[in-house]
C-alpha positions as CSV (number, residue, x, y, z in Angstrom):
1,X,-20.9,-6.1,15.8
2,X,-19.9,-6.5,19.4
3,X,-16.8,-4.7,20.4
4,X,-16.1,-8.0,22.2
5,X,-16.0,-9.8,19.2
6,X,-12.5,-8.0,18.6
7,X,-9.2,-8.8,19.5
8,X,-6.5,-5.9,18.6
9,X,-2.6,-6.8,19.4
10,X,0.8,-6.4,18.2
11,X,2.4,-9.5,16.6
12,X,6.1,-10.2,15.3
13,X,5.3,-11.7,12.1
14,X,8.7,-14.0,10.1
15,X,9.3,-13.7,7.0
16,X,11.1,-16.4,4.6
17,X,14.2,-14.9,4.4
18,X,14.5,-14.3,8.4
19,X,13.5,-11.2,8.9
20,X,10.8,-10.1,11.7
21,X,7.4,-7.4,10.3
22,X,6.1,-6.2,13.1
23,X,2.1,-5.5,12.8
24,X,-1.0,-4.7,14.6
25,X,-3.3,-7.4,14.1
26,X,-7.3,-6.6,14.8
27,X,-8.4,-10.4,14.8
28,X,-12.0,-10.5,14.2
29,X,-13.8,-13.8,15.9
30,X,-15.8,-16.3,13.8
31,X,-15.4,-14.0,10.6
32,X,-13.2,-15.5,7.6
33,X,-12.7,-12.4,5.7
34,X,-9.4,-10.3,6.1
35,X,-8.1,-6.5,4.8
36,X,-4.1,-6.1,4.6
37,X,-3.1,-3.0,5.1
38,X,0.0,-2.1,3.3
39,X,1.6,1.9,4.0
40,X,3.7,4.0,1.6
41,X,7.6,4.5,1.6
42,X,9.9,6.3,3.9
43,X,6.9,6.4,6.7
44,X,5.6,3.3,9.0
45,X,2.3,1.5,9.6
46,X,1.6,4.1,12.4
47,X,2.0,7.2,10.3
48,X,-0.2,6.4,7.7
49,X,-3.3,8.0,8.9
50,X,-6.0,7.1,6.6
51,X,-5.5,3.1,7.3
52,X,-4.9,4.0,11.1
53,X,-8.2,4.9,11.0
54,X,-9.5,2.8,8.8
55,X,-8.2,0.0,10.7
56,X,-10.9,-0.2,13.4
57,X,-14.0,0.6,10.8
58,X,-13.0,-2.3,9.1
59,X,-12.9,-4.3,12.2
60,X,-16.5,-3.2,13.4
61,X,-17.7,-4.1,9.9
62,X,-16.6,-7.1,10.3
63,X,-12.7,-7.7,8.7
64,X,-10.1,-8.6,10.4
65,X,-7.0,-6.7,9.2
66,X,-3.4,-6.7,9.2
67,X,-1.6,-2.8,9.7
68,X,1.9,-3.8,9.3
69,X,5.7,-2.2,8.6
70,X,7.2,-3.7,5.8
71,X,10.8,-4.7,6.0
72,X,13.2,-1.6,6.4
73,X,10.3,0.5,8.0
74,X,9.0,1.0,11.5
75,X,11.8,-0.7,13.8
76,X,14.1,-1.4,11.5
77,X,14.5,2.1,9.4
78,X,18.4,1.1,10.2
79,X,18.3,-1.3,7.3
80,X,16.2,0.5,5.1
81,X,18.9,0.9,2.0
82,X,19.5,-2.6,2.5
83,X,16.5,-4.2,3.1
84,X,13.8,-1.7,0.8
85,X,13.5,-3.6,-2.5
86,X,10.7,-4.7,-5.0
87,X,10.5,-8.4,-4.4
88,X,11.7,-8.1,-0.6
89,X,8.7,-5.8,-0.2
90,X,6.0,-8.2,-2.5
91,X,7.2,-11.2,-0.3
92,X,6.2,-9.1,2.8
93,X,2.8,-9.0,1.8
94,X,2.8,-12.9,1.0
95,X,4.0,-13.2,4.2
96,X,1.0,-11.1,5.8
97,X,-1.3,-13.4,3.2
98,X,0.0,-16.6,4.9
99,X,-1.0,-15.4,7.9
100,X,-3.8,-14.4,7.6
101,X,-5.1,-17.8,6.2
102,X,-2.9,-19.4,9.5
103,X,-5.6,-17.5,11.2
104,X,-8.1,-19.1,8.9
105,X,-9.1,-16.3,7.3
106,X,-9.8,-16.8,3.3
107,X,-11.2,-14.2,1.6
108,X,-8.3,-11.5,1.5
109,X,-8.8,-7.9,0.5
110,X,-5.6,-5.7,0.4
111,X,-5.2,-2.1,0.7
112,X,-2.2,-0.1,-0.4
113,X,-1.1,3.8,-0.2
114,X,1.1,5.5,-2.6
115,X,4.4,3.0,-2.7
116,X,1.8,0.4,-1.3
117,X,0.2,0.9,-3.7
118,X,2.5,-0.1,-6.7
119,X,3.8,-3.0,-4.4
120,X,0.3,-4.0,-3.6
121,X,-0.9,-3.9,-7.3
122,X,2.5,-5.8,-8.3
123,X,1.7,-8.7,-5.5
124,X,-2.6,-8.9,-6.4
125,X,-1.6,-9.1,-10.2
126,X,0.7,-12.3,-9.2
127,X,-1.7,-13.9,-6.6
128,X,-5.2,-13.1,-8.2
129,X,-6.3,-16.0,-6.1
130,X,-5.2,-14.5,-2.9
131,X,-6.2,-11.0,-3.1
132,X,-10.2,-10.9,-4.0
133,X,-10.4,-7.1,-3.5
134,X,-8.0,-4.2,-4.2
135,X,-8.3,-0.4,-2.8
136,X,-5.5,1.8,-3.7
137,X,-5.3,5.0,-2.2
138,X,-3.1,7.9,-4.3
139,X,-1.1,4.8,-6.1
140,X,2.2,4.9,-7.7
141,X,1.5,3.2,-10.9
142,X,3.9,4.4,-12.6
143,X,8.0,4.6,-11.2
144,X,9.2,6.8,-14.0
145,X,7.7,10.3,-12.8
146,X,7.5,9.7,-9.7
147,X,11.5,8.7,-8.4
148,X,13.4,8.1,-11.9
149,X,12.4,11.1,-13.6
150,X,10.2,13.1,-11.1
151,X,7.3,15.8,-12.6
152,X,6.9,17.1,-9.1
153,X,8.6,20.0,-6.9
154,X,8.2,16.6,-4.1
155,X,9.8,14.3,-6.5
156,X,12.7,17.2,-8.1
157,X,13.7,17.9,-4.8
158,X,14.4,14.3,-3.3
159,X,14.4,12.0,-6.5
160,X,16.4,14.9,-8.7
161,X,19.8,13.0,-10.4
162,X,19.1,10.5,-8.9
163,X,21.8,8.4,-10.6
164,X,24.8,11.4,-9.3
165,X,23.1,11.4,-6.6
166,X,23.6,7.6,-5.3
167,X,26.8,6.9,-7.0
168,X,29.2,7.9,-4.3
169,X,27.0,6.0,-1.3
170,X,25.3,3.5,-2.9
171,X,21.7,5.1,-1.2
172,X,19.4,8.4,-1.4
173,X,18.4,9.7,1.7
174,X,14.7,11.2,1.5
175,X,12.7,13.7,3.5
176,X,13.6,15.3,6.9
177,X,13.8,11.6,8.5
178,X,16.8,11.1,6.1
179,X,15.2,7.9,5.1
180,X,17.8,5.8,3.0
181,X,16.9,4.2,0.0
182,X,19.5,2.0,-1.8
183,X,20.3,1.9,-5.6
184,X,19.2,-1.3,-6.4
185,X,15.7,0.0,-5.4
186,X,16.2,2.7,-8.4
187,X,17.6,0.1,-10.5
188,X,14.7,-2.2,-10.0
189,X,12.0,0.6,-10.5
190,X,13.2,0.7,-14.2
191,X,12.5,-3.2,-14.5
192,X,8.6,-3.6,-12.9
193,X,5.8,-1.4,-14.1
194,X,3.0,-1.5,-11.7
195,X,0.5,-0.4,-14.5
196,X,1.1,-2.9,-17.2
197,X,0.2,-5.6,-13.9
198,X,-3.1,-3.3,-12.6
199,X,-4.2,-4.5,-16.1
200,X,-3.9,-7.9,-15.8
201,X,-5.8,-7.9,-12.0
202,X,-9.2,-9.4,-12.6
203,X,-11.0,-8.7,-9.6
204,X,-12.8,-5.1,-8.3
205,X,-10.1,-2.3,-8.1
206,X,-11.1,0.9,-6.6
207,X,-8.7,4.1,-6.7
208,X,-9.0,7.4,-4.8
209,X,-6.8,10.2,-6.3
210,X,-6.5,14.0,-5.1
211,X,-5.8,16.9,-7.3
212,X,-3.6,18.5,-4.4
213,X,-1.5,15.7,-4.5
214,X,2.5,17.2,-4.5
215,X,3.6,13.7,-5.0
216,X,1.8,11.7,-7.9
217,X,0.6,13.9,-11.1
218,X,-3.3,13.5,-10.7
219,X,-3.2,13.6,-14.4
220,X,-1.1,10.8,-14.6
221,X,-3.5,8.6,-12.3
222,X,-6.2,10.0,-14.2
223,X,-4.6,8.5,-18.0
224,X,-3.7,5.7,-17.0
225,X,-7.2,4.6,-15.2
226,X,-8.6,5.6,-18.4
227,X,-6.5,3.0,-20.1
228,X,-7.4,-0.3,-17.5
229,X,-8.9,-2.9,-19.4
230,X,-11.0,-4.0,-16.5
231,X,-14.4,-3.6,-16.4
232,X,-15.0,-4.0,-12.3
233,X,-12.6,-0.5,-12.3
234,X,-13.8,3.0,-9.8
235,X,-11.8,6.5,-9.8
236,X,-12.8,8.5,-7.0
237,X,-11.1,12.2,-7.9
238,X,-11.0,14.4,-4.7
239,X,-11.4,17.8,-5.3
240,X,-8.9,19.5,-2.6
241,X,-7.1,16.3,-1.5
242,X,-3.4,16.1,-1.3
243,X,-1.4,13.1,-1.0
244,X,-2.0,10.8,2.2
245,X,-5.6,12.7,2.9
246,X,-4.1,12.9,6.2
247,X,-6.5,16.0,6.9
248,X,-10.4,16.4,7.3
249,X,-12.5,15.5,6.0
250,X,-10.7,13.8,3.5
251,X,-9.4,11.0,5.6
252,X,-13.0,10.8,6.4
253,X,-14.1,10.2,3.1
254,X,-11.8,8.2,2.1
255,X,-12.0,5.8,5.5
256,X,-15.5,5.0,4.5
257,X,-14.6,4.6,0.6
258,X,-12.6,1.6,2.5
259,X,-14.9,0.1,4.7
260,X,-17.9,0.5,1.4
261,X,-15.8,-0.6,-0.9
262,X,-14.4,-4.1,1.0
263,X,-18.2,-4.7,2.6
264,X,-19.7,-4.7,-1.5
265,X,-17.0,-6.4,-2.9
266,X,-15.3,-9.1,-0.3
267,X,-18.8,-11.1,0.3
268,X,-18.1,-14.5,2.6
269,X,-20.8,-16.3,0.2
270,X,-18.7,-15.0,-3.1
């Protein structure tokens, strides 16, 4: 494809309930199909580095996509105990979905790292329609031992008590950033279970999993793929990888697992 044929800019994207997502928006002309690319939490859409570079792949094969912070990241950290919930962070994607179809785009794929992951398999289970295509890249499908009752030295460390922990200030603050997640968050973790929706998702799912991974028990990923109902399901395991693949050549790989996966399975003539 011609590099002329692509449009990248930054665009200040409002939500329903009034806030403002910023995103990087690679528009892609004469081409109706669209990725979303959704990052994990306590980081930003520029710090994710495996759709940072997947972003312009994608784009020379032909999608246009959608790198955005969701609400509480990025710009407005500030707000994060606030604004970082379950639903807040679903209707962030919506809002990316709408538009992208503005745009005219109509065959949506989405991708989503670790906490993106869960928020992007709870939003594709809902809006089957929407979302053709999901890629999930070291997905938390599970709350419980990841944050509530962490299996990880990652998760003991910051997610340990959590309960004690948040009682006095009403937030947890995570990682050297001091990222501040509020208790409702914890509280709603204990309601959704990203899992039990993966297996109601009827379209192509792809995961890619590390056994390195500090943050998300392999073997948990591992079970719990085992257990999807759906037929149109891939596990790539990466021997070596650790969470984020943020180093070579797993970012590599797993950059073109993205652009393979979306060209085979998000078709304009499906």
């Amino acid at each position: 494809m011609s590099l002329d044929a692509i449009e990248t800019r930054v665009v200040d994207i409002p939500t329903q309930d009034g806030l403002i997502l910023n995103a990087d928006f690679g528009q892609v002309t004469n081409n109706q199909r669209g990725i979303i690319l959704a990052h994990g939490i306590t980081t930003n859409r520029s710090r994710e580095s495996v759709l940072v570079a997947a972003e312009p792949i994608l784009n020379s094969a032909g999608f246009s996509t959608l790198r955005f912070d969701f609400r509480g990241h990025g710009l407005r950290q500030l707000n994060s105990e606030q604004e970082v919930t379950i639903p807040g962070t679903m209707a962030d994607i919506d809002t990316m979905v709408k538009f992208f179809q503005e745009q005219g785009i109509k065959r949506i794929g989405l991708a989503g790292a670790s906490f993106g992951g869960a928020i992007s398999v709870l939003y594709a289970a809902d809006h089957p329609q929407q979302i053709q295509a999901l890629f999930l890249e070291n997905p938390v499908l599970d709350f419980d031992p990841v944050y509530l009752h962490p299996k990880t030295p990652w998760g003991k460390e910051f997610f340990g008590n959590i309960e004690e922990r948040v009682q006095d200030r009403g937030y947890l603050e995570v990682g050297a950033g001091r990222f501040r997640l509020g208790q409702i968050l914890f509280e709603e973790m204990q309601q959704y279970r990203p899992f039990d929706a993966l297996a109601e998702y009827p379209h192509e799912i792809m995961v890619v999993q590390g056994d390195l991974d500090d943050k998300i028990d392999y073997r948990d990923v591992v079970e719990q793929f085992k257990r999807l109902p759906n037929p149109r399901k891939r596990l790539e395991m990466l021997a070596g990888g650790s969470h984020g693949f943020h180093n070579e050549p797993f970012k590599g790989v797993v950059v073109n697992m993205i652009r393979d996966f979306f060209i085979q399975n998000l078709r304009d003539s499906q």
